[in-house]
C-alpha positions in Angstrom: 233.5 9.0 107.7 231.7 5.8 106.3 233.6 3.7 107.8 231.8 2.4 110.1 228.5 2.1 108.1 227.1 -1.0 107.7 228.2 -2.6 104.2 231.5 -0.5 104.6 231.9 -2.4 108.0 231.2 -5.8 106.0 228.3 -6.2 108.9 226.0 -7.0 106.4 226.6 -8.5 102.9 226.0 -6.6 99.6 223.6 -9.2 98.6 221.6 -8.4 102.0 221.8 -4.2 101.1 220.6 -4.6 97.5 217.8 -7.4 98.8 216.4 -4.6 101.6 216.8 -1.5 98.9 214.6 -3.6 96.7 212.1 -4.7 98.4 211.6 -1.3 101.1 211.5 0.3 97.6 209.5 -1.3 96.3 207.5 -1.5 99.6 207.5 2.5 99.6 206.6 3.0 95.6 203.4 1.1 96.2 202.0 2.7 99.3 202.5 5.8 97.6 200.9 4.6 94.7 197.8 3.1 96.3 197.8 5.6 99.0 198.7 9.0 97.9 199.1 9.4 94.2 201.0 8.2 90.9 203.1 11.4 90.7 204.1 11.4 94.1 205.4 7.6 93.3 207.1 8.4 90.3 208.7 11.2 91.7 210.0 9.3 94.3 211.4 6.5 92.1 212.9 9.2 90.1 214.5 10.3 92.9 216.0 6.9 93.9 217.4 6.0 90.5 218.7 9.7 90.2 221.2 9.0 93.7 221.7 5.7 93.6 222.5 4.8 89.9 223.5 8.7 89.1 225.4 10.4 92.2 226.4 7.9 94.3 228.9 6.4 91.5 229.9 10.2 89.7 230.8 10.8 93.9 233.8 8.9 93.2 234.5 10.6 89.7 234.1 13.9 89.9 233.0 17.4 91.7 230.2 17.6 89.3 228.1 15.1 91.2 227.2 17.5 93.4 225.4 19.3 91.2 223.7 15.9 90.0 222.9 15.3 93.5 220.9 18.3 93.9 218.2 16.8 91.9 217.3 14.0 94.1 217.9 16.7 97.3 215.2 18.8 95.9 212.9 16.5 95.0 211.2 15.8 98.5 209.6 19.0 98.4 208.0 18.5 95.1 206.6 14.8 96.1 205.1 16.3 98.9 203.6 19.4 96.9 202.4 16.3 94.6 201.0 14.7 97.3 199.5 17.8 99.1 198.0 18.9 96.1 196.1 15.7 95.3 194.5 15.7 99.5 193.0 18.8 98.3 191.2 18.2 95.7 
């Protein structure tokens, strides 16, 4: 089913997929930092440590990662009631 991603499909390096997931994260953190709010930003880092360093490798070891995955699923909603709730005031 991945297969044919990028990294999977060795069209781009894994020193070229960490380089971009640093820097558009990084990228992202701070516009939502400077732009929206610091919860909002920490939320969303939360988030990205939470799938890529928690369920992406449990995927591989067990069933459980699903429900370690539905941390970082349900998250968006909450970043954007962070965010929503900081316009208003």
């Amino acid at each position: 089913r991945t297969s044919a991603r990028p990294l999977p499909s060795q069209r781009i390096s894994q020193t070229e997929a960490i380089a971009f997931t640093v820097i558009s994260g990084m990228l992202g953190f701070g516009i939502l930092i400077s732009k929206v709010n610091v919860i909002s930003a920490f939320l969303t880092f939360a988030s990205m440590l939470l799938y890529g360093f928690m369920y992406t490798p449990m995927k591989k070891i067990s069933s459980f990662s699903v429900f370690i995955g539905a941390i970082p699923g349900a998250l968006p909603p909450l970043i954007g009631y962070a965010a929503a709730v900081e316009m208003v005031r």
